[in-house]
PDB file of N, H, CA, C and O in Angstrom:
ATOM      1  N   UNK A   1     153.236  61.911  81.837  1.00  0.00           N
ATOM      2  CA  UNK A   1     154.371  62.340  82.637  1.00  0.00           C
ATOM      3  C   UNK A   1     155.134  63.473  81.948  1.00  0.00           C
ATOM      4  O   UNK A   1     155.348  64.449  82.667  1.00  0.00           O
ATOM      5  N   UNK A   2     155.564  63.527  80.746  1.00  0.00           N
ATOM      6  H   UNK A   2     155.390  62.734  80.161  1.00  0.00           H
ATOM      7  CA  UNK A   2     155.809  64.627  79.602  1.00  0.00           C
ATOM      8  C   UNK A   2     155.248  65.699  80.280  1.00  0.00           C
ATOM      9  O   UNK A   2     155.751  66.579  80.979  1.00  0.00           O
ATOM     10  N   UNK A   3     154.391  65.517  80.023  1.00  0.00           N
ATOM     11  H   UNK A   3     153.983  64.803  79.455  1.00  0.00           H
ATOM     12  CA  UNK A   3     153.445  67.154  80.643  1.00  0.00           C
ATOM     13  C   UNK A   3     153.485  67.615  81.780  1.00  0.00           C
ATOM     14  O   UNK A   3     153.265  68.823  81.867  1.00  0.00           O
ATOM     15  N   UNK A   4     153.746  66.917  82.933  1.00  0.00           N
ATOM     16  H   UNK A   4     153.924  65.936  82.862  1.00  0.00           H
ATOM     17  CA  UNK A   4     154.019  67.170  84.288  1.00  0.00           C
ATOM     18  C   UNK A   4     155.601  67.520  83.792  1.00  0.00           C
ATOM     19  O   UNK A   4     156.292  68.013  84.684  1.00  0.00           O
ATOM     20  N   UNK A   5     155.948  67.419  83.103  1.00  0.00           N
ATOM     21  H   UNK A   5     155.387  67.019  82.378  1.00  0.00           H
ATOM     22  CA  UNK A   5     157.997  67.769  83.529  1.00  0.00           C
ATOM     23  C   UNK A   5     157.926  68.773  82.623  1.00  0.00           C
ATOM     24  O   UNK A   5     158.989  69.392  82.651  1.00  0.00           O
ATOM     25  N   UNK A   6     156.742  69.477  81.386  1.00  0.00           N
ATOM     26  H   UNK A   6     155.878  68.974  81.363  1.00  0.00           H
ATOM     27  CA  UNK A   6     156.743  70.570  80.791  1.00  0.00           C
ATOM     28  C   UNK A   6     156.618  71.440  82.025  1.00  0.00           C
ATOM     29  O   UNK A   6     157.582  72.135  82.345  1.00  0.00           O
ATOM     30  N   UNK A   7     155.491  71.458  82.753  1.00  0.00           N
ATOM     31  H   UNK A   7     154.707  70.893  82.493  1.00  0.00           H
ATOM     32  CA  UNK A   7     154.861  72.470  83.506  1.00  0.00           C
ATOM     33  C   UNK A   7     155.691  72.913  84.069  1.00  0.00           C
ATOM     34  O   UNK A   7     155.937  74.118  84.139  1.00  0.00           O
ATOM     35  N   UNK A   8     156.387  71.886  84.668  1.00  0.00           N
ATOM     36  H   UNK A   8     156.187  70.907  84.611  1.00  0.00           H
ATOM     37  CA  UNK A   8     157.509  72.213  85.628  1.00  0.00           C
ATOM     38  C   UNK A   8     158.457  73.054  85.382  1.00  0.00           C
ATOM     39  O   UNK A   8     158.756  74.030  86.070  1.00  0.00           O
ATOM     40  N   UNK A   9     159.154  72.554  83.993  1.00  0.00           N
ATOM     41  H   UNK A   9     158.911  71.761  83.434  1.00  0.00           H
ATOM     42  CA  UNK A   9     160.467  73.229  83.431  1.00  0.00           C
ATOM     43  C   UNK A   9     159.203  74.865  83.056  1.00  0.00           C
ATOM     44  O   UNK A   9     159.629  75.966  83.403  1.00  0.00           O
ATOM     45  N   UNK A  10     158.555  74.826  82.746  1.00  0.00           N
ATOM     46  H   UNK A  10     158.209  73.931  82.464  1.00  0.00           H
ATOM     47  CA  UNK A  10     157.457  75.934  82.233  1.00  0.00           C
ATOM     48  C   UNK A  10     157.608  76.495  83.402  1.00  0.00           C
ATOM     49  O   UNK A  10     158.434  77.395  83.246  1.00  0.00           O
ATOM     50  N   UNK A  11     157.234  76.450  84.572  1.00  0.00           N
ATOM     51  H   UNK A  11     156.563  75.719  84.698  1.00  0.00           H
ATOM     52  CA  UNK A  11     157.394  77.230  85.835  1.00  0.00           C
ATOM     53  C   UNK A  11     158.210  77.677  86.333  1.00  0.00           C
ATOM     54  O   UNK A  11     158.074  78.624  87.107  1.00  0.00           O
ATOM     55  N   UNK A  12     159.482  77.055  86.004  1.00  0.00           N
ATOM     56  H   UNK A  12     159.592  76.285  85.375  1.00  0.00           H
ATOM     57  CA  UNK A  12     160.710  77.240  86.634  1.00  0.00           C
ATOM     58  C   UNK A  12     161.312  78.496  85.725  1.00  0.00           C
ATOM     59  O   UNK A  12     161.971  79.454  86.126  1.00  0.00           O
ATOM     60  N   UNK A  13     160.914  78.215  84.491  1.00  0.00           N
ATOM     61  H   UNK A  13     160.378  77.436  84.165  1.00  0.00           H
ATOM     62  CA  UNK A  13     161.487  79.636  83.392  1.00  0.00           C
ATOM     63  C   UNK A  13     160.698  80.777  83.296  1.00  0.00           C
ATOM     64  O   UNK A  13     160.961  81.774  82.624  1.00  0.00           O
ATOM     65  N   UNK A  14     159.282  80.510  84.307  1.00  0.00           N
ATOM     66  H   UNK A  14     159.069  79.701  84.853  1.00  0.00           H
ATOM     67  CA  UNK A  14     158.172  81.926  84.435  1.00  0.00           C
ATOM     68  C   UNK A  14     159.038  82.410  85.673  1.00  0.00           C
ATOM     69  O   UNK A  14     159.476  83.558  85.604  1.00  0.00           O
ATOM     70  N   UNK A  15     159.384  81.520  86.995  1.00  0.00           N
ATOM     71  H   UNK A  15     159.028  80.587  87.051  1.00  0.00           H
ATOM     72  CA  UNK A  15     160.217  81.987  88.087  1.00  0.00           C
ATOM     73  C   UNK A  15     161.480  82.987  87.673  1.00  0.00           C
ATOM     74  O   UNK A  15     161.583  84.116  88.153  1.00  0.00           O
ATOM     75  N   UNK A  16     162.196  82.569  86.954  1.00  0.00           N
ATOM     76  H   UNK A  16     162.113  81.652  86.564  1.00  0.00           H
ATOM     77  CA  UNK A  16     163.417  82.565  86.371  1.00  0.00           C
ATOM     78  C   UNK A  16     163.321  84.101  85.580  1.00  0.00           C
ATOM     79  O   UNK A  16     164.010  85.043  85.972  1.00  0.00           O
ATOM     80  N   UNK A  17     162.430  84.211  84.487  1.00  0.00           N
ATOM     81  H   UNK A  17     161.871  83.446  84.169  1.00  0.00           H
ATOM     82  CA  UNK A  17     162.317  85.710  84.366  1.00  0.00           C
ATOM     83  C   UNK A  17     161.829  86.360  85.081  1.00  0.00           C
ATOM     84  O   UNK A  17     162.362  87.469  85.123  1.00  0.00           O
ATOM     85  N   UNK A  18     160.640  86.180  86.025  1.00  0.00           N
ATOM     86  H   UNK A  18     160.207  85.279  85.991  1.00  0.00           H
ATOM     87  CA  UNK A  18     160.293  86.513  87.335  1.00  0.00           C
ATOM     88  C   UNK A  18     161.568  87.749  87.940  1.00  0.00           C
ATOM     89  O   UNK A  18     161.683  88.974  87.911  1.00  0.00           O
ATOM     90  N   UNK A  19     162.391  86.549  88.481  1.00  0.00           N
ATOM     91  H   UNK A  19     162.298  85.554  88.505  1.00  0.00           H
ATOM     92  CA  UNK A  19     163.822  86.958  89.062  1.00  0.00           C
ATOM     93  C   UNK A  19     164.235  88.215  88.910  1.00  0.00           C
ATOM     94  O   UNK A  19     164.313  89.197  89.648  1.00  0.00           O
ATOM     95  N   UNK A  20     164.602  87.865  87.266  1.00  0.00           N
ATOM     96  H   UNK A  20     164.539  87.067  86.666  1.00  0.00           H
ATOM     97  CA  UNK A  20     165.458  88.856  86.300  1.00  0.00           C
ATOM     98  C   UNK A  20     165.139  89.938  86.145  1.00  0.00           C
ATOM     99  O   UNK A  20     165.954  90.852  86.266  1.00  0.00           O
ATOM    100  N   UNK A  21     163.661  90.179  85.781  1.00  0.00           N
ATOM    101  H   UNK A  21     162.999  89.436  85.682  1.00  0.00           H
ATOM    102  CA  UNK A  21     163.256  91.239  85.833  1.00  0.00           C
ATOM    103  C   UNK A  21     163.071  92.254  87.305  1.00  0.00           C
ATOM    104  O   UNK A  21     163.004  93.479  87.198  1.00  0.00           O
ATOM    105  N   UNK A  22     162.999  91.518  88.724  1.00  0.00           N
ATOM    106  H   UNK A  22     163.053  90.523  88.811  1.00  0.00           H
ATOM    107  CA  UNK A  22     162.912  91.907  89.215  1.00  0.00           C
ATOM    108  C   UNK A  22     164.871  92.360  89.569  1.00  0.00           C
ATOM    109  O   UNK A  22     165.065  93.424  90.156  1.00  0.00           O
ATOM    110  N   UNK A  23     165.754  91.748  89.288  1.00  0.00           N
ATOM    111  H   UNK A  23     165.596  90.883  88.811  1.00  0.00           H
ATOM    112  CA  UNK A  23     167.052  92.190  89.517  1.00  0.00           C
ATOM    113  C   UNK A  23     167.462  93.344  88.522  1.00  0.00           C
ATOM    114  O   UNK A  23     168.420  94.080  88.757  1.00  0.00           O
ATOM    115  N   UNK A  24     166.628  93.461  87.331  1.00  0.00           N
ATOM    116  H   UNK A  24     165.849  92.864  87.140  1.00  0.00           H
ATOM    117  CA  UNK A  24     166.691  94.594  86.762  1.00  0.00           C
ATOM    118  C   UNK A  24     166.255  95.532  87.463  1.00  0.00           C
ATOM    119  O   UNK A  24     167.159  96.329  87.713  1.00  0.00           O
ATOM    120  N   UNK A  25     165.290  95.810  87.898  1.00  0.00           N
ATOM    121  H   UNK A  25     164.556  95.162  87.696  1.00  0.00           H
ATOM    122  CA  UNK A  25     164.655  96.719  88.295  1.00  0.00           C
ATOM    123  C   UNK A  25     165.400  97.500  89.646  1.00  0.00           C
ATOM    124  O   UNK A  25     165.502  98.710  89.850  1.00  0.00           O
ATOM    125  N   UNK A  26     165.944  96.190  90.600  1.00  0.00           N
ATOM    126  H   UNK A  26     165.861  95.207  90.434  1.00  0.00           H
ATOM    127  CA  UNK A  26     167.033  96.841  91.635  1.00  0.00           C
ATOM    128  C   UNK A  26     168.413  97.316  90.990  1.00  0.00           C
ATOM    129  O   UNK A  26     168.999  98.388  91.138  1.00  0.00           O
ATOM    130  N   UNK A  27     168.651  96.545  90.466  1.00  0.00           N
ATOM    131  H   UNK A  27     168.175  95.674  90.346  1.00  0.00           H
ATOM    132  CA  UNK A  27     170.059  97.326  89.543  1.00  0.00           C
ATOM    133  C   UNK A  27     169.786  98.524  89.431  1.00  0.00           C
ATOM    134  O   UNK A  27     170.570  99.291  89.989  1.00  0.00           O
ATOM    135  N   UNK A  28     168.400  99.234  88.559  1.00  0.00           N
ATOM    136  H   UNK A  28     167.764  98.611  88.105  1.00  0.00           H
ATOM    137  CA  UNK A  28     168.169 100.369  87.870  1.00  0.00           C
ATOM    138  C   UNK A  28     168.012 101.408  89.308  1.00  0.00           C
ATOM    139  O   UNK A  28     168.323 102.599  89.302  1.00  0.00           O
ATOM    140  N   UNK A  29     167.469 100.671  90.501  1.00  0.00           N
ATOM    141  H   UNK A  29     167.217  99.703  90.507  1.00  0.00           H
ATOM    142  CA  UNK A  29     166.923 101.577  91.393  1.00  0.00           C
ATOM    143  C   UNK A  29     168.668 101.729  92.713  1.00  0.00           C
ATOM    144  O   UNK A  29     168.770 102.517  93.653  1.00  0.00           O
ATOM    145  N   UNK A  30     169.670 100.739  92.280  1.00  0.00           N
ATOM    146  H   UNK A  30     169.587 100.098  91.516  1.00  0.00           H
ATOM    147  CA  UNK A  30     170.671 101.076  93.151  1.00  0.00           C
ATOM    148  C   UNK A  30     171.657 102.228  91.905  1.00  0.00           C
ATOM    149  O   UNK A  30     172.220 103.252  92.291  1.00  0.00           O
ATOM    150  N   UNK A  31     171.664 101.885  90.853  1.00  0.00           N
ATOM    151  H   UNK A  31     171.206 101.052  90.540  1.00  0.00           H
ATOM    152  CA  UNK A  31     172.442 103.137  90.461  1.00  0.00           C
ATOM    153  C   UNK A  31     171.348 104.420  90.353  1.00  0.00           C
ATOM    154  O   UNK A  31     171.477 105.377  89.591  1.00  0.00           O
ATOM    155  N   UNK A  32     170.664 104.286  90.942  1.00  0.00           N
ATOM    156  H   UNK A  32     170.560 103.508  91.561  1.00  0.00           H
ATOM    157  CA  UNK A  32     169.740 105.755  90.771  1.00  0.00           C
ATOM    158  C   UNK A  32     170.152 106.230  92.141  1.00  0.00           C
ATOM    159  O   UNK A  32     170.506 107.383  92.389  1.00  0.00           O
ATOM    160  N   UNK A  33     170.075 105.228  93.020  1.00  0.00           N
ATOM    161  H   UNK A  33     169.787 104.292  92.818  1.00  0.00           H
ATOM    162  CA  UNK A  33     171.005 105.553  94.607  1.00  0.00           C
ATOM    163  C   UNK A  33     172.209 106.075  94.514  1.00  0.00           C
ATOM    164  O   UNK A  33     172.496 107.206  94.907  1.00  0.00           O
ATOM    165  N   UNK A  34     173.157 105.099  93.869  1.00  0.00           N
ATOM    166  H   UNK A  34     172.924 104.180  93.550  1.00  0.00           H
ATOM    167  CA  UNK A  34     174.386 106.024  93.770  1.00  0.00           C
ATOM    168  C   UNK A  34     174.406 107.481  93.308  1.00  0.00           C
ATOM    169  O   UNK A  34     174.763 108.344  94.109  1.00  0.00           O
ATOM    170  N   UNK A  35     174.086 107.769  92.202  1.00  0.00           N
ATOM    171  H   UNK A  35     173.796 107.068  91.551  1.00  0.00           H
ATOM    172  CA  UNK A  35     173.712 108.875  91.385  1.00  0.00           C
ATOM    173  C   UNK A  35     173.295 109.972  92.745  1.00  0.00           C
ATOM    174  O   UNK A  35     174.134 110.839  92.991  1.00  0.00           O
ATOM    175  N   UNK A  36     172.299 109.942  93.420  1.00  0.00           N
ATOM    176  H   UNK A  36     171.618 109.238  93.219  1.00  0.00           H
ATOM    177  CA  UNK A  36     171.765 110.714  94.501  1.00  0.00           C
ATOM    178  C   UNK A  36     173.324 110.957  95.683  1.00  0.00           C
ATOM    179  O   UNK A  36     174.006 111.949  95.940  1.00  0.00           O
ATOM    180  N   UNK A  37     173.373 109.540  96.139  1.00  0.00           N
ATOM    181  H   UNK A  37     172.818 108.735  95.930  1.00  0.00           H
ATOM    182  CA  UNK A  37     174.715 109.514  96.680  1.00  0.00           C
ATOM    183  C   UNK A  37     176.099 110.360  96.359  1.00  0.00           C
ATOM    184  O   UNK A  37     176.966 110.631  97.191  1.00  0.00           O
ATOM    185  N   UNK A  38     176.103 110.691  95.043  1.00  0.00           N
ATOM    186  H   UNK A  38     175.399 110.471  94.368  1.00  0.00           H
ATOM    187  CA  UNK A  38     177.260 111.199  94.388  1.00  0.00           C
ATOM    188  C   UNK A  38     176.495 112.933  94.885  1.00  0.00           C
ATOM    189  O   UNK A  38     176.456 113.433  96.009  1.00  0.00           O
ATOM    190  N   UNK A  39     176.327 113.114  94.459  1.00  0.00           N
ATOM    191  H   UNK A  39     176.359 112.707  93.546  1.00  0.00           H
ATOM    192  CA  UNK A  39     175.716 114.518  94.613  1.00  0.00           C
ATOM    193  C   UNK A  39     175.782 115.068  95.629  1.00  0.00           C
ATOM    194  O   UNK A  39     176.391 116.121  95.816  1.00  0.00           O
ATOM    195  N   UNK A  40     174.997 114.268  96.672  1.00  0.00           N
ATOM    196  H   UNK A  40     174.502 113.412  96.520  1.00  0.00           H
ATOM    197  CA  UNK A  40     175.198 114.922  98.017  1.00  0.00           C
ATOM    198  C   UNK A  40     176.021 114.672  98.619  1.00  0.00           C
ATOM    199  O   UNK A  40     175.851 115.061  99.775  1.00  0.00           O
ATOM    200  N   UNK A  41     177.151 114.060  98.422  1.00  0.00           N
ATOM    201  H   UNK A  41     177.289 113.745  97.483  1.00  0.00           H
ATOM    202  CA  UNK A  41     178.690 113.554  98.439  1.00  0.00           C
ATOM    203  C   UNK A  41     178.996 115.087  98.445  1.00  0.00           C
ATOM    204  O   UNK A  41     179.026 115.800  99.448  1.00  0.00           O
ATOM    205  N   UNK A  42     179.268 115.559  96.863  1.00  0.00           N
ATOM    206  H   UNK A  42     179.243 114.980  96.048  1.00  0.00           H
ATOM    207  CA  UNK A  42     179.643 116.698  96.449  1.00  0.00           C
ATOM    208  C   UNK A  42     179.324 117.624  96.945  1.00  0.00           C
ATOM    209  O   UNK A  42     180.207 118.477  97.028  1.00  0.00           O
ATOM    210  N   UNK A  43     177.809 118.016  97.596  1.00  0.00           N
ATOM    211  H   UNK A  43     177.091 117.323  97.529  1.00  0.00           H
ATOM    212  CA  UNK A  43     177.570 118.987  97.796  1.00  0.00           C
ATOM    213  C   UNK A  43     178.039 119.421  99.135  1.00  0.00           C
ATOM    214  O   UNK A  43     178.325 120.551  99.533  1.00  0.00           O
ATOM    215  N   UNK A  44     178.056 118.142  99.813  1.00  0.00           N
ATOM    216  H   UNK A  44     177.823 117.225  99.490  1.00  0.00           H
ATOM    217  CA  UNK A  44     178.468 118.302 101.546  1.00  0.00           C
ATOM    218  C   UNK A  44     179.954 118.903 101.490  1.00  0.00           C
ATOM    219  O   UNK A  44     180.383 119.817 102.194  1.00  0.00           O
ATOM    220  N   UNK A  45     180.880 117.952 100.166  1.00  0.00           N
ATOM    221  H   UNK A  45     180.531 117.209  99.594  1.00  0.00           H
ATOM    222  CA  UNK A  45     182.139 118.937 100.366  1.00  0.00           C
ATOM    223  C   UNK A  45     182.270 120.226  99.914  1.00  0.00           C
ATOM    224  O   UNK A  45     183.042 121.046 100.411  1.00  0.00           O
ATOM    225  N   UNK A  46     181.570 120.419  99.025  1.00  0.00           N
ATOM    226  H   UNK A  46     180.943 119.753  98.622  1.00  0.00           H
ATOM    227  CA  UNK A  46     180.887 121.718  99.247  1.00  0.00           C
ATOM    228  C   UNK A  46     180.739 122.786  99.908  1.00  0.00           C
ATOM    229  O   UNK A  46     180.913 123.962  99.589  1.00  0.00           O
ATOM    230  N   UNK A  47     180.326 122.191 101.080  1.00  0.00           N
ATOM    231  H   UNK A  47     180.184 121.235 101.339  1.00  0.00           H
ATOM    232  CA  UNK A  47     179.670 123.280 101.911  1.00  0.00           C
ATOM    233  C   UNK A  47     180.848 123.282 103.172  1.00  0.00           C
ATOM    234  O   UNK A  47     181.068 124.191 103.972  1.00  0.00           O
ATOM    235  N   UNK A  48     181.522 121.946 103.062  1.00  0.00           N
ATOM    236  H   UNK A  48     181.342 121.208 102.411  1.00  0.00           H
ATOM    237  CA  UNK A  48     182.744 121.612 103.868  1.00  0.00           C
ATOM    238  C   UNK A  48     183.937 123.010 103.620  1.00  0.00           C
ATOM    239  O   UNK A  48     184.426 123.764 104.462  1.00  0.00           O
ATOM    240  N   UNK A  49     184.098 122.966 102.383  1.00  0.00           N
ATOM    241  H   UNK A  49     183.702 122.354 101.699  1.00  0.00           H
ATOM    242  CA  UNK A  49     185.233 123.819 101.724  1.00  0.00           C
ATOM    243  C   UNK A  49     184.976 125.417 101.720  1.00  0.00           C
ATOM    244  O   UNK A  49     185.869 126.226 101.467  1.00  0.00           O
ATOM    245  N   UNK A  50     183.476 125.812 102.072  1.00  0.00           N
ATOM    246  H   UNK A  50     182.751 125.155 102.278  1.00  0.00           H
ATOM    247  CA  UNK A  50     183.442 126.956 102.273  1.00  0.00           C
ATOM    248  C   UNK A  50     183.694 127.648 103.554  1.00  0.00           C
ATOM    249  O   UNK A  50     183.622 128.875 103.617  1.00  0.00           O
TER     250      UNK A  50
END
């Protein structure tokens, strides 16, 4: 039974970085959005102000 409640807790912490890494990866890919966002923010007023 030990071993059935390793696997488990074992699976649940492969899920678990699973996750994380994948919430890293959106984190990294929404401030790369903003970043784009900011710019063409700027540039539209930009072109507003001329």
């Amino acid at each position: 039974m030990t071993d059935a409640v390793e696997s488990k807790v074992t699976g649940i912490i492969q899920s678990l970085n699973g996750l994380e890494d994948d919430l890293d990866s959106l984190n990294g890919k929404v401030g790369d959005m903003k970043k784009q966002l900011t710019v063409k923010t700027l540039s539209e007023i930009d072109t507003l102000l001329e």
